[in-house]
N, C-alpha and C positions, 0 to 999 in steps of 0.2 A: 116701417114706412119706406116708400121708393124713396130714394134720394137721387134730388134734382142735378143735373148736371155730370153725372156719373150712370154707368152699367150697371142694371140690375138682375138678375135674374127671377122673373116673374111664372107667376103659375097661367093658364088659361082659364077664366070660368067662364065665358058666353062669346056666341057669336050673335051678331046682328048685320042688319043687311049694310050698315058702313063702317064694320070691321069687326076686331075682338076685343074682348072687355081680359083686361088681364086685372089681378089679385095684386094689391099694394101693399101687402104683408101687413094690413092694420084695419079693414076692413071695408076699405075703399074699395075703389074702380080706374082703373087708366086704360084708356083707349089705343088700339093700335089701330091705324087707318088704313083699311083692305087691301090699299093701293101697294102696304109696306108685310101682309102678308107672308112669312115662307111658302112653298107648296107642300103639301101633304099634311100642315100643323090641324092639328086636333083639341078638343076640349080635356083639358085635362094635363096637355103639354107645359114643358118648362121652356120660356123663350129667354136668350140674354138680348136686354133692348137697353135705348138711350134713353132717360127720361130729361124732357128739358119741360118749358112753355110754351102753349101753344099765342096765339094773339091773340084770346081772350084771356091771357094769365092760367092757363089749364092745364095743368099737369098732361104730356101727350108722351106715348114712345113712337121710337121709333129702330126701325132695323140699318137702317143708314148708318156708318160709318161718320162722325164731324170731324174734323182737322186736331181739334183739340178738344177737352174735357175741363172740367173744375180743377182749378190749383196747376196749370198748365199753359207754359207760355206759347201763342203758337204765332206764327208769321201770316197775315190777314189781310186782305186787300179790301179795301175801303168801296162801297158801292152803293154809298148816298149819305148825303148831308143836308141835313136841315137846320131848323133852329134849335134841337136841343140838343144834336150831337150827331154821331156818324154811327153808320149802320156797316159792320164788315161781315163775309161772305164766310160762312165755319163750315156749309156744306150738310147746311138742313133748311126745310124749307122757310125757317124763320130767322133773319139775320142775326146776330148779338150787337145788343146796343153799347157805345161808346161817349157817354156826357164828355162835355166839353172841359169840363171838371178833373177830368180823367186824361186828357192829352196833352201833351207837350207843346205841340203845335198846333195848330190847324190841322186838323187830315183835308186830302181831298179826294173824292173821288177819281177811281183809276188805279191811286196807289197802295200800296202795302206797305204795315207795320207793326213790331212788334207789339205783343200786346200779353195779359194776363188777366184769367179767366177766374172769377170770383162773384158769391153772392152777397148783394147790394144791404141797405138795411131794412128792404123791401121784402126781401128773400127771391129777388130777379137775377139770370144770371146776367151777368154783364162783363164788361171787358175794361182794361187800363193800360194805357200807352205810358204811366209813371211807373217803370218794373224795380225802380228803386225802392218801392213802398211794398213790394214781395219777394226781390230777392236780393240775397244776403251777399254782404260783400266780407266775409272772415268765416271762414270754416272751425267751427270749435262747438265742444260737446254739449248736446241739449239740457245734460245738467250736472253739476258735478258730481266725478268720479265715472259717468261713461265715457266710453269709447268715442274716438274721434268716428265721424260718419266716411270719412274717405281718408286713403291712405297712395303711399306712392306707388301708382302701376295698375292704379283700381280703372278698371271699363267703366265708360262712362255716356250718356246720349248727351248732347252737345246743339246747342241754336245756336248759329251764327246770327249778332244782334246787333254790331256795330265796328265801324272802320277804326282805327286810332294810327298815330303814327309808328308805333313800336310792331304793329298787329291785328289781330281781331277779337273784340272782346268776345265771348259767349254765356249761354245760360250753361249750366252744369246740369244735371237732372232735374230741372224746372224749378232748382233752389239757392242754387250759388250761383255768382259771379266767377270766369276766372278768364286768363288770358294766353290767347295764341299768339308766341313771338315769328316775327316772319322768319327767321331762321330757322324754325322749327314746322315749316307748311312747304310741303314739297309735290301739292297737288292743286287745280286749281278752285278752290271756292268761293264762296258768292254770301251776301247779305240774307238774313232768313234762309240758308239750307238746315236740316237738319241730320249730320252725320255723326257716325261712333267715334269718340276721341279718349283718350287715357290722360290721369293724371301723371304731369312729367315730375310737377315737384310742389307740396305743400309747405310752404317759405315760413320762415321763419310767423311774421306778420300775419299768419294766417289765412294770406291769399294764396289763388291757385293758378301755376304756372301749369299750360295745356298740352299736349299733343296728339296727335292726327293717326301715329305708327305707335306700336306695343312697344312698351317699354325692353329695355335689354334685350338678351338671347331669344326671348319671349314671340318676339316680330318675326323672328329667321325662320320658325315653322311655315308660315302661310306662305313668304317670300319664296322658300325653298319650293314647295309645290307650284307655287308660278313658273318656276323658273324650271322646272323637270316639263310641266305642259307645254311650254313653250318651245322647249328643245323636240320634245316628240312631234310636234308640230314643223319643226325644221329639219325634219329630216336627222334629229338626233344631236345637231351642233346652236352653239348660241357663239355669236361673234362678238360677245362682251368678258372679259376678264378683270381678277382683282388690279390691273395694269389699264382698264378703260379712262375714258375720261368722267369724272364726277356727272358732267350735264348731259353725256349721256345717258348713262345707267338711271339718273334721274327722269329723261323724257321715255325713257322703255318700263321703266316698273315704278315711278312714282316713288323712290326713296334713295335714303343715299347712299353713297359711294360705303360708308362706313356696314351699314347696313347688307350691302349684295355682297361683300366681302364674307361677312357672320353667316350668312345663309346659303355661298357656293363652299364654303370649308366644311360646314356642315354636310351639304352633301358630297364632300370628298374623304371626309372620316368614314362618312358610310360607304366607302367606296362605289358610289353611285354617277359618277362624272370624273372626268379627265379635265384638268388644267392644263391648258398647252397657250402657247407664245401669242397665237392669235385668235384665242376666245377659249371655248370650253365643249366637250361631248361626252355623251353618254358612253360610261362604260360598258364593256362587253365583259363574256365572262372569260377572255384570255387574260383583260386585264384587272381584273378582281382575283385569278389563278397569280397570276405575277406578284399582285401585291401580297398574295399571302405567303410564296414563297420568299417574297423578300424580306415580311418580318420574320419570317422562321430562321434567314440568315442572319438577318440583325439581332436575335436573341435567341442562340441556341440555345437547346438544354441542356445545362452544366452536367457534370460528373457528381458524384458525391464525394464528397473532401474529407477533410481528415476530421473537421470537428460534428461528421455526420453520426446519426445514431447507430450503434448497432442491435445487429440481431440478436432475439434473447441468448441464444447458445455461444454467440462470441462473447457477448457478455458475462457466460455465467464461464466460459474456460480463460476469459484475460482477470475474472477477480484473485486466484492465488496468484500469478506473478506480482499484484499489486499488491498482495501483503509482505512479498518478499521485498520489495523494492522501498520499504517502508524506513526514512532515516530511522538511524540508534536515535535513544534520546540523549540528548544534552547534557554532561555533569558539573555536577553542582561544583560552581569555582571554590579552591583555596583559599582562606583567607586571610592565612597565617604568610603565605607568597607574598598576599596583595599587599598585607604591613609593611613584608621588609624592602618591594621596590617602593614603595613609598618615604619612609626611612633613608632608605639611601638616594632616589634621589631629593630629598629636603637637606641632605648632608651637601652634596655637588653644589645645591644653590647657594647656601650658608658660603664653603670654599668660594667661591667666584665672586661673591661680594665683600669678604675681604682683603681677597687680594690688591695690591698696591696696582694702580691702573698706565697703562705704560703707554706712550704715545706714539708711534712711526708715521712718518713721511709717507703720504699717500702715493705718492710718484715712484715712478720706477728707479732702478737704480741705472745710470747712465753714463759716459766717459765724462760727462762734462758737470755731474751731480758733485758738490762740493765732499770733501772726507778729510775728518781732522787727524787720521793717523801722517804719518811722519815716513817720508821716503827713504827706504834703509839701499 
C-alpha cells in the first residue's frame, strides 16, 4: 500500500479526462490530478509521487515537491487560524493541520514555526509545535549492545529551532536535539534555516555539542580550494596571511584564524602558494624548481659507510681473512697456581693480625714536635 505522508513510487494504470489513476501496490487507485502530470508520462510508466490527503480524507498524489514529509521537522508559516487550530503552509495545495493540543502557544497567522510531522490516531497527517514529544534529547543506542547512531566528526543536516543564551539549539537529522555554542558559529544564521553542520563533540551525558565547519584537518580540503579560486581570481595574490587579523580572515572565508592557517600550509606543503610578509601567491614553476633544489640540499644523498652491505664477491674474498683473524681459544686455568696464591695470601692475613699494633703520631715531625731523647 502507498504510504501516506512519504514518496512512493507508483505504476500508471488509467487515464481519464481529470488525470491518471496510479496502482497503490494492494489493489487500489490514487489519483494524480492532470494539472500535476509530467509530459510525455504513458500508461504503464513508473512515477515517484507524494501521497498525502486530499479535503475529502482521499488518498491524492502528487508531483509537487512539500517542505517537509512524515517524521520530519520543518520550519512552517502559519496561514490561518480558527477554532480548532492553525493551518501552516507545507507547499501542497492542502494546508497541514496544527490542533491547539499540539502548540505551545498560540500560532498566529503570518508567523513561522517549528513544527513535526506525524500521523494522528485518525491516521491524518498533522503537525506539532511540542518537538519535545519527537525528539530526543541523549544520543544512545536503539538497544543494547549496537552501535552508537553518531559519532565525533559525523555530517550531519541541522534545523535551526531556537535562540538560548550560550547559542542555538537545533534538530540533528530530524531526531536529536543538540547545541550550537556561539563560539563555534562563524557565519551568520537565522531561526528555522536549514544548514549541514558536524558533530563537534558527543559529551559525556549523551548530549550533542554542534558545529557549522568539518571537524579537524578534514575543513582544510574545501578552505584550501576557496582559497586557490580566490587568488586566481586576484590576479594570483590574496592579501591575507597566517600573520592577518583573526576578524579578518573571519569576514573573507567564514572561519577561523586556526582554521586558514591548516588550509594555507596545506597548500604550501603542496608547494602551491608562497607565504610572503604581506599575504600569499600562487607559485610559479621557478619557485616549485627552487623548493626542490633546496630539499635536495637540505638532504643529500649520503655515501655508503662502513656498516654498508657488500657485494657478493667482496664478500666471498674478505671471508678467509676472517678465519684468519679468529682469536686462539682461551686455556683452561691452573688450579693447582690458584691453591697456592690463595694459601699464601690467607698466610699474609693470619701474619697481620697478629701482629702487636703500633700507634704513631699523625702530625708531622717538626722543630717545635716535643722528643724524649736527651741532648748529647
Amino acid at each position: 500500500m502507498a504510504e501516506l505522508g512519504l514518496y512512493n513510487t507508483l505504476t500508471v494504470l488509467d487515464e481519464q479526462p481529470h488525470g491518471l489513476y496510479l496502482d497503490d501496490n494492494e489493489g487500489g487507485k490514487i489519483l494524480l490530478p492532470r494539472k500535476q502530470i509530467p509530459a510525455g508520462t504513458r500508461i504503464g510508466d513508473s512515477l515517484r509521487v507524494f501521497v498525502y490527503l486530499d479535503s475529502d480524507d482521499r488518498p491524492i498524489a502528487t508531483c509537487l515537491r512539500p517542505k517537509a514529509q512524515l517524521h520530519q521537522v520543518a520550519w512552517l508559516e502559519a496561514v490561518d487560524v480558527n477554532t480548532t487550530g492553525a493551518f501552516l503552509d507545507w507547499g501542497l495545495a492542502k494546508d497541514v493541520f496544527v490542533p491547539f493540543a499540539e502548540q505551545t502557544h498560540r500560532m498566529e497567522a503570518g508567523k513561522s514555526y517549528a513544527v513535526y510531522l506525524y500521523l494522528d490516531n485518525t491516521n491524518r497527517i498533522v503537525a506539532s509545535a511540542r518537538l519535545n514529544r519527537f525528539i530526543k534529547d541523549e544520543v544512545k543506542a536503539n538497544w543494547p549492545g549496537a552501535p552508537i547512531p553518531l559519532a565525533n566528526g559525523d555530517k550531519v543536516r541541522l534545523l535551526i529551532a531556537q535562540r538560548t543564551d550560550i547559542g542555538y539549539k537545533a534538530v540533528v537529522n530530524d531526531t536529536y536535539w543538540g547545541l550550537l555554542h556561539n563560539d563555534d558559529i562563524r557565519k551568520a544564521i537565522r531561526i528555522g534555516q536549514r544548514v549541514e553542520g558536524y558533530i563537534k563533540r558527543l559529551r559525556d551525558d549523551h548530549k550533542l555539542d554542534l558545529m557549522l565547519e568539518p571537524v579537524g584537518h578534514i575543513k582544510a580540503d574545501p578552505l584550501a580550494k576557496k582559497i586557490l579560486q580566490k587568488m586566481e581570481d586576484n590576479h594570483g595574490r590574496l592579501g591575507l596571511s597566517d600573520h592577518s587579523p583573526a576578524e579578518l580572515i573571519e569576514l573573507q572565508f567564514g572561519v577561523s584564524k586556526r582554521t586558514f592557517k591548516m588550509a594555507i600550509g596545506k597548500l604550501y606543503k603542496e608547494r602551491k602558494i608562497i607565504i610572503e610578509d604581506n599575504g600569499i601567491r600562487l607559485a610559479t614553476e621557478a619557485d616549485q624548481q627552487a623548493a626542490v633544489n633546496k630539499s635536495l640540499t637540505k638532504y643529500p644523498k649520503k655515501a655508503p659507510g662502513k656498516n654498508a652491505i657488500k657485494p657478493p664477491e667482496a664478500q666471498k674474498s674478505s671471508a678467509p681473512k676472517a678465519q684468519k683473524s679468529e682469536k686462539p681459544v682461551a686455556k683452561k686455568p691452573d688450579r693447582n697456581k690458584e691453591d697456592k696464591h690463595r694459601d699464601q695470601a690467607d698466610q699474609k692475613a693470619a701474619e697481620k693480625k697478629s701482629a702487636p699494633k703500633v700507634y704513631r703520631n699523625p702530625k708531622t715531625k717538626t722543630e717545635k714536635t716535643l722528643s724524649l731523647k736527651k741532648k748529647t
